[in-house]
C-alpha positions in Angstrom: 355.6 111.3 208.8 357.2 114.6 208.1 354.0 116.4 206.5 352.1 115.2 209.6 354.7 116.4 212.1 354.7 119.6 210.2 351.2 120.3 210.1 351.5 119.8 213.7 353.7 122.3 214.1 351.9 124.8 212.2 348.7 123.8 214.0 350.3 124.3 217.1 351.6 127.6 216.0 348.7 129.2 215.2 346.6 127.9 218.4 349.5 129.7 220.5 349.2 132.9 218.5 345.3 132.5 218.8 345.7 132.4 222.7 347.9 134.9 223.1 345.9 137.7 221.1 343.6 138.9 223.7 340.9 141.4 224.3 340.1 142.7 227.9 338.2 145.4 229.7 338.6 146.5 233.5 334.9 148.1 232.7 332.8 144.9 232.0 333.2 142.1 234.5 333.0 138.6 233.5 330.2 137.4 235.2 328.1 140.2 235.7 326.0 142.2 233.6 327.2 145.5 231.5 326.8 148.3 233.7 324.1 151.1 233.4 326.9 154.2 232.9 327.4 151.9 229.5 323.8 151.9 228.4 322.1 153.3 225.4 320.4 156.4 226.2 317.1 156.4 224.3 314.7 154.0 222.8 313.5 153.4 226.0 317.1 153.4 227.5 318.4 155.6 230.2 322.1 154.7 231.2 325.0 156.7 230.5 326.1 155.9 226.8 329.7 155.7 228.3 332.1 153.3 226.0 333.9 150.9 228.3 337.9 151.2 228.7 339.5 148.1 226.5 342.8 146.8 226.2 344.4 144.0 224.1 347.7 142.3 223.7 349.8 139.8 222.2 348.7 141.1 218.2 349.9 138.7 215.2 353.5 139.8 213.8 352.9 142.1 210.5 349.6 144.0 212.2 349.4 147.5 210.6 346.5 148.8 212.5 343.2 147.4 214.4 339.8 147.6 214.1 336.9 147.4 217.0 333.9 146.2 216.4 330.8 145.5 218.9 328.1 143.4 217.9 324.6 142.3 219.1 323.6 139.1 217.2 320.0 138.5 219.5 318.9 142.1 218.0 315.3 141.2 216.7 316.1 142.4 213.3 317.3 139.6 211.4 320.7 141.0 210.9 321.8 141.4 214.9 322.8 145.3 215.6 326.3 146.9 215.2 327.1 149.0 218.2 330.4 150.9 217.5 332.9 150.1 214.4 336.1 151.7 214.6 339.0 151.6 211.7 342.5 152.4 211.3 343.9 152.3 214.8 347.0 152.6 214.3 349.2 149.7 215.5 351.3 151.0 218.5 347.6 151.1 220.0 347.2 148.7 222.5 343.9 150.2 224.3 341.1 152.7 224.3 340.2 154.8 227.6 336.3 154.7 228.8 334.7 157.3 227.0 336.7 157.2 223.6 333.3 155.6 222.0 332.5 159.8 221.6 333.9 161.1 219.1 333.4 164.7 220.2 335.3 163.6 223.0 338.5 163.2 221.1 339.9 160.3 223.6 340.2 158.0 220.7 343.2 158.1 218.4 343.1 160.4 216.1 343.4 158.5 212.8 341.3 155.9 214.1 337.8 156.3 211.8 334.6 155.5 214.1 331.4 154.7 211.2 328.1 154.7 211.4 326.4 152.2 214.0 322.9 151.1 213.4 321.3 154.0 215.7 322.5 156.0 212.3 325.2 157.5 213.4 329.2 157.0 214.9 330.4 156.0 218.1 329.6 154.0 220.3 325.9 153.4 221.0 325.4 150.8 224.0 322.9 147.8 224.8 319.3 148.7 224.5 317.3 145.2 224.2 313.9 144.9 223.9 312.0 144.6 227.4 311.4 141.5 228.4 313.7 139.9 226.0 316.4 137.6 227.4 319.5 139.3 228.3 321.4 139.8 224.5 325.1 139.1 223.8 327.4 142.3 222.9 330.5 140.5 221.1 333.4 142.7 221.3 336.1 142.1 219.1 339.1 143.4 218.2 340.6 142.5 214.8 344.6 142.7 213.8 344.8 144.1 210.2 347.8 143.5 207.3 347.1 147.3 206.4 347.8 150.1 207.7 344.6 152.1 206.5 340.8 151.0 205.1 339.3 153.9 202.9 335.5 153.7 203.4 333.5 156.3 203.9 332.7 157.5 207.4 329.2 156.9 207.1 329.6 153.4 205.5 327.2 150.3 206.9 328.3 147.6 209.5 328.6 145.4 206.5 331.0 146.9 204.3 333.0 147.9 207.6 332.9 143.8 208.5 333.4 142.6 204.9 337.0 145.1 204.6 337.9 144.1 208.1 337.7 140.3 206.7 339.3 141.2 203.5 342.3 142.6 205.6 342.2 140.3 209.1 345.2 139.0 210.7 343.6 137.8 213.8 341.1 138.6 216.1 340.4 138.9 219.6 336.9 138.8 221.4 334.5 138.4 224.7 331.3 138.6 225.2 329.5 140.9 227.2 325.4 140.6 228.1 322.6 142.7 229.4 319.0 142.4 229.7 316.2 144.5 231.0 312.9 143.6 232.7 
């Protein structure tokens, strides 16, 4: 009875702490598609290329810094399509303006590492489905890390990016966003 009632309590535990990590933007409403000022300009694209604003809260006890990832798993390559990976936000961060997807821009933090996306290079590189496909899913997530720091390169591949995220993940926080073009 008492390993049953405290598995329950640890279950309980971490379903709390699951809910209360969460990952918001005032940029992307729920029901509605991404706006154009977020779009990939090019391959056929022409919206703004404008990250959206993001904000999260309520990060596991002993995070050290976050990482961002957005990810297109209906990309008709197999593999989906990795939109903007950023490491080593440091862990007072709690947001990221509209716009800090640039990194020319300099509205990100300034340790934080943005890699390579798969339009071949960093930042943020918005939706850009095929025409005529159905509207694709953008999963935005933001991960909690037990590090303060991931060395990779900056040029390094949504895969290694994902596999040290994973190898250093605390929690995560995600929504999904969708757009679609005609």
């Amino acid at each position: 009875m008492k390993i049953a009632l405290s598995l329950s309590a640890i279950l309980l535990s971490s379903a709390v702490q699951a809910e209360s990590f969460r990952l918001t933007s005032p940029d992307l409403p729920a029901s509605a598609p991404i706006p154009e000022k977020h779009v990939f300009k090019g391959f056929g694209c022409d919206g703004g290329n404008v990250s959206p604003a993001l904000a999260w809260k309520g990060a596991p006890q002993g995070t050290k810094s976050f990482a961002l990832t957005v990810y297109d798993p209906d990309a008709p390559t197999g593999s989906g399509w990795w939109h903007w990976l950023v490491v080593n936000i440091p862990a007072e961060t709690n947001a990221l303006p509209a716009g800090a997807g640039d990194p020319a821009a300099g509205k990100a933090p300034a340790a934080a590492l943005q890699t390579r996306t798969d339009f071949g290079s960093s930042g943020w590189g918005g939706p850009c489905p095929p025409k005529a496909d159905k509207p694709h899913r953008y999963i935005f997530t933001v991960h909690a890390l037990k590090t303060d720091k991931i060395e990779i390169p900056a040029d390094a591949p949504g895969a290694m990016v994902g596999y040290m995220i994973n190898a250093n993940s605390l929690g995560k926080a995600s929504f999904t966003a969708r757009y679609g073009r005609k």
